[in-house]
N, C-alpha and C positions, 0 to 999 in steps of 0.2 A: 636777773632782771633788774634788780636794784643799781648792780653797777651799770649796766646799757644805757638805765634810767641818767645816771648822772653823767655818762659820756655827752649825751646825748644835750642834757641842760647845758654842761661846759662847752660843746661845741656850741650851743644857741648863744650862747654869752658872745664866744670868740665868731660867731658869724656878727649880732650887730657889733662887736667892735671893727669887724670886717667891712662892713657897710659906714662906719666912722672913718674908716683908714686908717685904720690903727696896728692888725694883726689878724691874718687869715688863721681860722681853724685848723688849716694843716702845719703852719707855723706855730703854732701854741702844741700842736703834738710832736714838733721837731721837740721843742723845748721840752719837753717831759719826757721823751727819749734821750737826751743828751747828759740829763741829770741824771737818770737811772744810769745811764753810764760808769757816769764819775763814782756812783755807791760800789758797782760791781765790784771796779779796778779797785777798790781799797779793800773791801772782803778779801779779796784775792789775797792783799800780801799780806794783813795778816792770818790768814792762812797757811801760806808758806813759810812762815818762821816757826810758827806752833810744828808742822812737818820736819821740819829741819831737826829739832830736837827726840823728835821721835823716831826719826830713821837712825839716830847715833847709839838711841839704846837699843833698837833693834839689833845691829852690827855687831854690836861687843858680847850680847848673849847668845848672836846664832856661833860667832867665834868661839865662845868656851864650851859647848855641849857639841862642838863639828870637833875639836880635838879629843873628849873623851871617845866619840862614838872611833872616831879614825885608832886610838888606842884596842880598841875592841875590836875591830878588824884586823889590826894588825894580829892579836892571838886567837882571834877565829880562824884565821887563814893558819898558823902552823898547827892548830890542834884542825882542821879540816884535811893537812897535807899529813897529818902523822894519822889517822885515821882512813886516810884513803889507802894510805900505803898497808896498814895490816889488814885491811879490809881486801888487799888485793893480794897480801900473804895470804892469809884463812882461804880465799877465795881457791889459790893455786895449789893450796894441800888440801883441800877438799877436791880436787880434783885428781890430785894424784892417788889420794884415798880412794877413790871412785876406780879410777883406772886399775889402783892395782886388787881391787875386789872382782871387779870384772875380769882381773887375769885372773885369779883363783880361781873361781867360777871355770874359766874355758878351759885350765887346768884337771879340773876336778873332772868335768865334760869327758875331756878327751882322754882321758886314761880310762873311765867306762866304757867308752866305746870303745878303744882301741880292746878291754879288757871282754868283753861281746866279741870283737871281733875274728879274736884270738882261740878263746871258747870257740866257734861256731868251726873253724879251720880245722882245730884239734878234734873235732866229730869228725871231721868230713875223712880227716886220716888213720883215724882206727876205723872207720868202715872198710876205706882200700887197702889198710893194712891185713882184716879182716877179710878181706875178698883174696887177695896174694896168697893167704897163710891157706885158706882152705885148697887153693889151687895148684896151690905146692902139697898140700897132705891129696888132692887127688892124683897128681902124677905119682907119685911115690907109691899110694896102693895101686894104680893100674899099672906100675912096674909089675910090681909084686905079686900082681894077679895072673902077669902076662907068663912071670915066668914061673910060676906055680903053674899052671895049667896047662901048660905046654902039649897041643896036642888033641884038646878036652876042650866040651863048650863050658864045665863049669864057670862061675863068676860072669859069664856074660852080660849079667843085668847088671851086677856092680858097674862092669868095665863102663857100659854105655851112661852109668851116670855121672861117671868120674869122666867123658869124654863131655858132656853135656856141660860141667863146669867149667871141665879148662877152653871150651869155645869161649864161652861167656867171660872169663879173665883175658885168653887170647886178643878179642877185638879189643880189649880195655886197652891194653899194653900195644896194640901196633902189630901184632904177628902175621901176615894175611896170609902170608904161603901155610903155618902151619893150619889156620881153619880151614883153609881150603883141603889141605892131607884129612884133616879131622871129619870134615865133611865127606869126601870122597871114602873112608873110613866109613863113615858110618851109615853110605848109601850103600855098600859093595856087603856089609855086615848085615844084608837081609837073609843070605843064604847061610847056612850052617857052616857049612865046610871053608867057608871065606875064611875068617879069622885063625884059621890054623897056615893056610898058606901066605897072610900078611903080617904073620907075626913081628918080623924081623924090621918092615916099615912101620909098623905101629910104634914101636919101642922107638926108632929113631926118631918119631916126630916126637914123642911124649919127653923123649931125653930134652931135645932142642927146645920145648915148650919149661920144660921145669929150669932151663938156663937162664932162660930170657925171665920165667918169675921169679926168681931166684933175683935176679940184677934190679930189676925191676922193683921189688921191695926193697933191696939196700938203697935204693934211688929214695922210692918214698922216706924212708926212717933217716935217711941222713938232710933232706931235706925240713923235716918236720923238727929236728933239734936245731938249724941252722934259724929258721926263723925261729922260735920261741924262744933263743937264746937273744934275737935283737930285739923281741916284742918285752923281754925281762932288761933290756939295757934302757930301753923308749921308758919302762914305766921308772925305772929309778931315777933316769934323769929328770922326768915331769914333776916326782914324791919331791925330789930336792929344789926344783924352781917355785912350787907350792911352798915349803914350809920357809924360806926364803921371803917371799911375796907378804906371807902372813907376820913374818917381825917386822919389816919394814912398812907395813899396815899399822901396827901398835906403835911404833913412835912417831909416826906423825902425824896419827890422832893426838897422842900426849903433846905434840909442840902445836899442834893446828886449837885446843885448848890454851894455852899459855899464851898464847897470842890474842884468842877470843876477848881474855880477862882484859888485857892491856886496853884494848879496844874498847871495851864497856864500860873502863875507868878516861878516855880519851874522852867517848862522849857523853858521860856525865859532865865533863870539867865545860864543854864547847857548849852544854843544855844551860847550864848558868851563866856562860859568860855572853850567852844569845839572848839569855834575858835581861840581862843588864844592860848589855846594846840595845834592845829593843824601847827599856825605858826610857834610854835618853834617845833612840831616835822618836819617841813617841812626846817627849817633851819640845824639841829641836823641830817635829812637826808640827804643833802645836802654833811655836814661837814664830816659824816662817809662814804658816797658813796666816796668820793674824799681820803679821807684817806685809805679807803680798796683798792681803785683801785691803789692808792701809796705804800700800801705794797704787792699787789700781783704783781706790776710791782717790786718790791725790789726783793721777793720773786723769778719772772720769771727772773729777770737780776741776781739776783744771781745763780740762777740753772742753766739758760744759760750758764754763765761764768764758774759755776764749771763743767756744762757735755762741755764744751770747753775745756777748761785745760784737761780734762779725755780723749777724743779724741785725744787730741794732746802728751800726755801722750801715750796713748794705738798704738797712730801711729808710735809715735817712736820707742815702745818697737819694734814692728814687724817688724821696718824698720831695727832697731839696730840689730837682732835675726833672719832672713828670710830674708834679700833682699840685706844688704852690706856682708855677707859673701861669699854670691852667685852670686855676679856681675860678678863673673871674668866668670860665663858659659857664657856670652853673647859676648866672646873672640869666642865663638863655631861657630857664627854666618860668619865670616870669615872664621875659617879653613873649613864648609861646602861648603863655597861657590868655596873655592879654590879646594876641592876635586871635585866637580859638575864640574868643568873644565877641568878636570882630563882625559885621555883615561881609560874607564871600563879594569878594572882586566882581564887579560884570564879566560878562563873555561875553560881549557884543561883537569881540572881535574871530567869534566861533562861528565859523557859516555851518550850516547843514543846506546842503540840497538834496532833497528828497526825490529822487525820478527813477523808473524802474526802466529798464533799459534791456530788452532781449537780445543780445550779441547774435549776428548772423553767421554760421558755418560760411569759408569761404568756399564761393562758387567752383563748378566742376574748368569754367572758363577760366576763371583765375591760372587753376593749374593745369591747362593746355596750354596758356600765352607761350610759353617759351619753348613748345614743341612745334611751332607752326612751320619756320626758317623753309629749310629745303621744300619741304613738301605743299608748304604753299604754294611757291613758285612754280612746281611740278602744275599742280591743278590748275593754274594758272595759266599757265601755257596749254591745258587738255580745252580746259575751257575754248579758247583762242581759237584752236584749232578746229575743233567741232561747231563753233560759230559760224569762222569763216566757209566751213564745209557746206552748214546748212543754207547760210547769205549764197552761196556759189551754186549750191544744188538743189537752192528751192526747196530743203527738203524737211519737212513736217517732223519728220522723224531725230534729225540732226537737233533742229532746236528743240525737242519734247528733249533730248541727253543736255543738251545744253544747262536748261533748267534744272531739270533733276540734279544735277554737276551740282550746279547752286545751290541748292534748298537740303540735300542729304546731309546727315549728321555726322557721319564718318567719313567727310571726302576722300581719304585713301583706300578704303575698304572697300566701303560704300559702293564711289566712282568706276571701280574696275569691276564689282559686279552687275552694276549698270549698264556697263560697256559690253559686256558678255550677256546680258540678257538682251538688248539689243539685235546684237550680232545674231544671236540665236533664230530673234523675231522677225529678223530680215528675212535669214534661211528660209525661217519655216515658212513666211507667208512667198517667197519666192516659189517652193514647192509644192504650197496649195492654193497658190492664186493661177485659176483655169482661165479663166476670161477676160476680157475687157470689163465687160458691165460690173462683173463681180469687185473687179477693185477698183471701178471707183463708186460702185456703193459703200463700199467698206473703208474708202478712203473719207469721203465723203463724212460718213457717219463719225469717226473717229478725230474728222477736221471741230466737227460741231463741238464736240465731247471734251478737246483740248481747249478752245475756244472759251466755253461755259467754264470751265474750269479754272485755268488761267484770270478770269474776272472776277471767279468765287475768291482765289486767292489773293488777288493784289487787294480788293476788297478787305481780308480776315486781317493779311499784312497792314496795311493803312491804320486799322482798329490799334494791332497790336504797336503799332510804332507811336500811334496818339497816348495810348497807357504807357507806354514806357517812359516818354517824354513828362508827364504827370509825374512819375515816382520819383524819377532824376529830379526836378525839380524839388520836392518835399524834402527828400535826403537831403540835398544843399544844405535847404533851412534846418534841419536836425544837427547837421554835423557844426554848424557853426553856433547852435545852442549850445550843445555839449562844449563844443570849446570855448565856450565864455566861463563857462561853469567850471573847471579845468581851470583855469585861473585862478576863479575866484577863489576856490580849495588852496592852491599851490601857496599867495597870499594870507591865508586865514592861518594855515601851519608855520609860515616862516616868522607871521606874529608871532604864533604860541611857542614858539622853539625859544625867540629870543629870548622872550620873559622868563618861561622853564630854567633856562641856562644860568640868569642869573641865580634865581631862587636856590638852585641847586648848586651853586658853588659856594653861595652863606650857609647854606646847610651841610654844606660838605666841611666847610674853615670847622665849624661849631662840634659837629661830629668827632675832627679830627681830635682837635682841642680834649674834648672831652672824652672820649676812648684813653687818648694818652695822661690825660689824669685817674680816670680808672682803673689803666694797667697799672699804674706806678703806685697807687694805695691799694689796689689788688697786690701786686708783688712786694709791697711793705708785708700787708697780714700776708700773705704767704708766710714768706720770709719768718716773721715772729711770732706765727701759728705754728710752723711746721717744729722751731722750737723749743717753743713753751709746752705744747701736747705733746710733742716726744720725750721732751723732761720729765713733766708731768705724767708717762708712765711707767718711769724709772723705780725698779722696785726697791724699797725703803728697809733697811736691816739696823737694829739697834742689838745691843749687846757685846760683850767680846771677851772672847776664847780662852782670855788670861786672866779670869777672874779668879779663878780657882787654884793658877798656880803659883801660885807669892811671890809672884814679879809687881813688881809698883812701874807699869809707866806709865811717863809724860799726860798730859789730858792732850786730846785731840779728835779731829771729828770722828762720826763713825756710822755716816750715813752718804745716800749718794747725793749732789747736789741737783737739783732742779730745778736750777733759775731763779729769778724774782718775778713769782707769779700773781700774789699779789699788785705788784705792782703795773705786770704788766699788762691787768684783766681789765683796766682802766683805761691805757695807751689802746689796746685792742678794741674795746668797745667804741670809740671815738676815732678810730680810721672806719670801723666797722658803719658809720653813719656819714662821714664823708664820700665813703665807698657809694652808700646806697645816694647820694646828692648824683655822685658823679653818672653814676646807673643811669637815675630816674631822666638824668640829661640824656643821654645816650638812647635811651628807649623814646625818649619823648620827640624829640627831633628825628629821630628815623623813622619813626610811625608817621611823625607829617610828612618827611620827604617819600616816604613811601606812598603814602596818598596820594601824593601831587604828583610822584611818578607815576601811579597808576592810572591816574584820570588824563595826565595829560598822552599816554602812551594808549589810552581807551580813545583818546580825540586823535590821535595821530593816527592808529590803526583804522577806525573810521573812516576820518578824512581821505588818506592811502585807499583802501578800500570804494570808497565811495568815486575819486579819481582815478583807480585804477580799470573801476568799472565803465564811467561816464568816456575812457581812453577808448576802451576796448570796445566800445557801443558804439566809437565815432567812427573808429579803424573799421569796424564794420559795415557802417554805413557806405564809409570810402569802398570797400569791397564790392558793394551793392551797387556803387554810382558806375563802378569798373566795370561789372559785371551789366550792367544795366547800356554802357555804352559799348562795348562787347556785339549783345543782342542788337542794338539798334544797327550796328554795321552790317551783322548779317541779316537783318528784314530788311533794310532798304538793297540790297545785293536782292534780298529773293526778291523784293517788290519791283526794282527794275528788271527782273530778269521774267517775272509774272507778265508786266506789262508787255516786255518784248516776244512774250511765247502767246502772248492773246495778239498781237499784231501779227506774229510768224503764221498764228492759226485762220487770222483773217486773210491773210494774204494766200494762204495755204487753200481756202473755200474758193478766194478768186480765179485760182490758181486751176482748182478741180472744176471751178465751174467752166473754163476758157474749156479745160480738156476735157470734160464731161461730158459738159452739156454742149456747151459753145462749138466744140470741137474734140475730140475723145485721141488721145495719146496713143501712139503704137504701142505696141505687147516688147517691140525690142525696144522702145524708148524706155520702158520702164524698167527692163530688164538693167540696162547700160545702168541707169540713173541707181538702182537699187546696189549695183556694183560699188559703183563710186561711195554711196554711203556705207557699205560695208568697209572698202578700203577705210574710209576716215577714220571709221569707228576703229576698227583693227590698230592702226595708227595711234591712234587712243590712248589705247588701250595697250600697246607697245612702249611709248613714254611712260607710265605710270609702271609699268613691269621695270624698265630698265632706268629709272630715273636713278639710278645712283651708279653707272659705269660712266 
């Protein structure tokens, strides 16, 4: 508030020295931007010298702590390569440790098994060894039995059990011829006396049965030593790759050990020289964290300082180019206020005319005019010819179509069903007129009837054509009101236009003026707002990093730069009030010009208005006078043709009277004469059919 306060006093100073001619307020803040200038640009360099010294002792200390650490890499890296390497020895004799433990193992395996398997074989061949030995001591006693008894049932139950065995060895061995003798043996040995006369076949099969067990266990027993002698070769060679497997397991556990040791003296030596790198990358990071943050604060104080100078640069231009040439519009700011004081101008040259004016729909006659063409003509000639019909035939009936022709509202339509009703009336009263007397009482009566009638109408017609003539008249005077009026309007607006025009091009110079001083101290504080507040939330860092490690360097800044705010809370406040001159011009001139557009755009729309209605009221009238002489053509048409059918009707009585009374018409006279007006009529009513071939 306090510094607004004082912008605001130094611009009041530099406005009346402005009003002296001395120096506008936007020139006295060029000037105090200019000088801020000149401060910056010298901050700056020396700034850059104080930096110059500090980036050299940066350089030579990150230099000597980057060749220890590189010293330290270089024997990290061969104590890392002599360690991978017995790490990947150990690694491959622990593996061949494993693998040859795993042979043992499937060594050790496969001799039980094979040692099971062997076992289990060696049952199976003392059973059949045992089955052969019994089958052999049974042929041998059923020799023995056979030929001990020679003769005798004795031994018979022996024999048959000692036959009972050697079947059961027979099929083992393959014999089939002898079970089958054995068999047949021992179905035919139900009778007693069998076995004394088969002796001699008995013996030969039991001989040929003990041959074949006899060979048959040498098979078995030479067999059973053949393998057990390779299952005794298998297990010696397995015994010798086993204990083989086992010394060669024992020494390179003892070397895959001697390697361990090396290894664990490897990386102890690489745990200490990792720490000792460590410390000096831990200082080396220290030294570069504090030098990068030194030159990016360089880096942000100088970019600071140069988009400050460009600011202040770019403010001036706009100040220099947009806001002092145009100061003098905020002179405006007064002479409006002295006009707003002012008594308003007359409007004398404002008409209003106030008349209320009901616009007539155009007539149905209006939009028939330009359908009449042919078909006029047509009825025209229907007319003609049913006149002359009637003049030629005397005939009452001709001129009642005559008339009707005339006076109908839809003569196309209309006329031909007139003509047909007619024709009809002719017919009909041709076929029910019996007598003489009878038609011409009924002509008679019917002469009266047109007569009276035709009198009534020329009569109503006269009336109506005196009213018409009336109306014609007034509309006259009406339409040439209105068109005075219409003038006067057209005049009253092209006054007010004029004046408007000018008023509105001084307010428009002034407007102009004064926007473009607006923008340009607008786009100054932009410009030096946008900143001064972006500096201003630059965050602020004190202290630094090297306190603690016994480096001594250079003094230099250690904070980020954000401008000369201060100074430039001053320069801002005092565009800040130029701004609000140029505004209050800007507002205050467009709210007049606004008014005055609006009232004069409320008269114009009026005016417009009020003439577009007074137009449209006259055009209507005209419609009306149109339509008005329209009807009078056709009344004075029905009123001469009224008058002519009250003459036809007179003449028509004379006429009935001569033949009536006077003298009374033959039955074929009327017949002929009724012909003839039918032909007319037909005729007629044949033009109207075919008026367009």
């Amino acid at each position: 508030c306090t510094m607004k306060l004082w912008a605001a006093a130094a611009l009041a100073a530099a406005a009346s020295l402005f009003e002296a001619g001395a120096v506008t307020p936007v020139e006295k803040v060029v000037e105090l931007i200019v000088k801020l200038q000149a401060q910056v640009e010298q901050e700056g360099k020396d700034e850059a010298a104080a930096y110059d010294k500090y980036a050299c002792f940066c350089k030579e200390q990150v230099d000597e702590k980057l060749y220890s650490i590189e010293k330290s890499a270089a024997k990290l890296e061969k104590l890392s390569a002599k360690i991978d390497k017995l790490s990947s020895e150990i690694t491959t004799l622990n593996g061949e440790i494993s693998d040859l433990g795993n042979n043992i193992d499937a060594l050790v395996t496969a001799m039980a098994t094979a040692k099971g398997q062997r076992d289990a074989e060696h049952a199976t061949f003392l059973v059949e060894q045992a089955d052969l030995d019994g089958a052999l001591g049974a042929c041998r006693g059923a020799v023995a039995s056979l030929t001990a008894s020679k003769g005798a049932l004795a031994g018979k139950a022996q024999l048959e059990a000692a036959f009972v065995q050697m079947q059961a060895v027979a099929v083992s061995v393959g014999a089939e011829e002898e079970v089958g003798q054995l068999n047949a043996i021992m179905a035919a040995g139900q009778t007693p006396a069998s076995y004394k006369y088969h002796a001699n076949d008995i013996m030969t099969t039991i001989e040929s049965l003990l041959a074949k067990f006899t060979r048959k266990k040498n098979e078995v027993e030479q067999e059973e030593f053949d393998v057990n002698s390779a299952f005794e070769k298998r297990q010696l060679s397995m015994a010798n790759e086993k204990k083989l497997a086992e010394q060669d397991q024992l020494e390179k556990s003892a070397l895959g050990e001697e390697k361990g040791a090396a290894k664990s003296a490897a990386d102890a030596d690489k745990d200490k020289e990792t720490a000792d790198k460590a410390a000096d990358q831990n200082l080396q990071n220290v030294l570069v964290e504090e030098c990068e943050t030194k030159a990016k604060l360089w880096d942000q104080r100088s970019q600071t300082r140069a988009d400050e100078l460009r600011a202040m640069n770019e403010a001036v231009t706009s100040l220099k180019e947009g806001a002092a040439p145009n100061y003098k519009a905020n002179k405006k700011l007064v002479g409006l206020s002295q006009v707003s004081k002012q008594e308003e101008a007359p409007k004398s040259h404002w008409v209003y005319v106030e008349e209320t004016v009901v616009a007539q729909p155009a007539s149905f006659l209006q939009l028939r005019r330009g359908a009449r063409g042919a078909k006029a003509s047509v009825l025209a000639k229907v007319r003609d010819l049913l006149s002359r019909s009637a003049d030629a035939l005397s005939s009452p009936v001709l001129s009642a179509a005559v008339m009707k022709v005339t006076l109908a509202e839809d003569h196309f339509v209309k006329v031909r069903q007139i003509i047909k009703d007619l024709v009809a009336r002719l017919q009909s009263e041709a076929d029910s007129e019996r007598t003489q007397k009878a038609f011409c009482d009924e002509a008679t009566v019917k002469a009266v009837e047109t007569r009276d009638s035709e009198q009534s109408t020329s009569e109503d017609l006269d009336a109506k054509i005196t009213s018409k003539e009336s109306d014609k008249a007034q509309l006259h005077q009406d339409i040439a009101t209105l068109s005075g009026q219409v003038a006067e309007n057209k005049k009253a607006l092209l006054e007010a236009s004029e004046l408007r025009d000018v008023e509105s091009k001084e307010n428009q110079k002034t407007l102009v003026e004064a926007a473009a001083g607006r923008d340009a101290v607008k786009k100054a504080l932009q410009i030096l707002k946008k900143f001064y507040e972006g500096a201003a939330l630059v965050q602020q860092r004190s202290g630094s990093l090297l306190a603690n490690s016994g480096w001594e360097a250079p003094d230099v800044f250690d904070a980020e730069y954000q401008g000369s705010q201060e100074a430039s809370k001053g320069i801002v406040g005092m565009l800040e009030v130029v701004l609000s001159d140029f505004r209050r011009t800007v507002a205050t001139v467009a709210s007049e010009e606004s008014d005055a557009a609006e009232a004069f755009g409320t008269f114009r729309a009026e005016s417009e208005k009020d003439t577009a209605a007074k137009q449209g009221a006259a055009k209507g009238k005209e419609g009306e006078v149109a339509d008005i002489e329209d009807a009078l053509m056709f009344l004075q048409d029905g009123l001469t043709w009224a008058k002519r059918g009250h003459a036809e009707a007179l003449k028509e009585l004379d006429k009935l009277h001569s033949m009536c009374v006077a003298g009374e018409e033959t039955y074929e006279e009327r017949v002929a004469k009724r012909e003839k007006e039918i032909a007319a009529l037909k005729d007629a009513h044949d033009m109207l059919e075919n008026w367009q071939s």
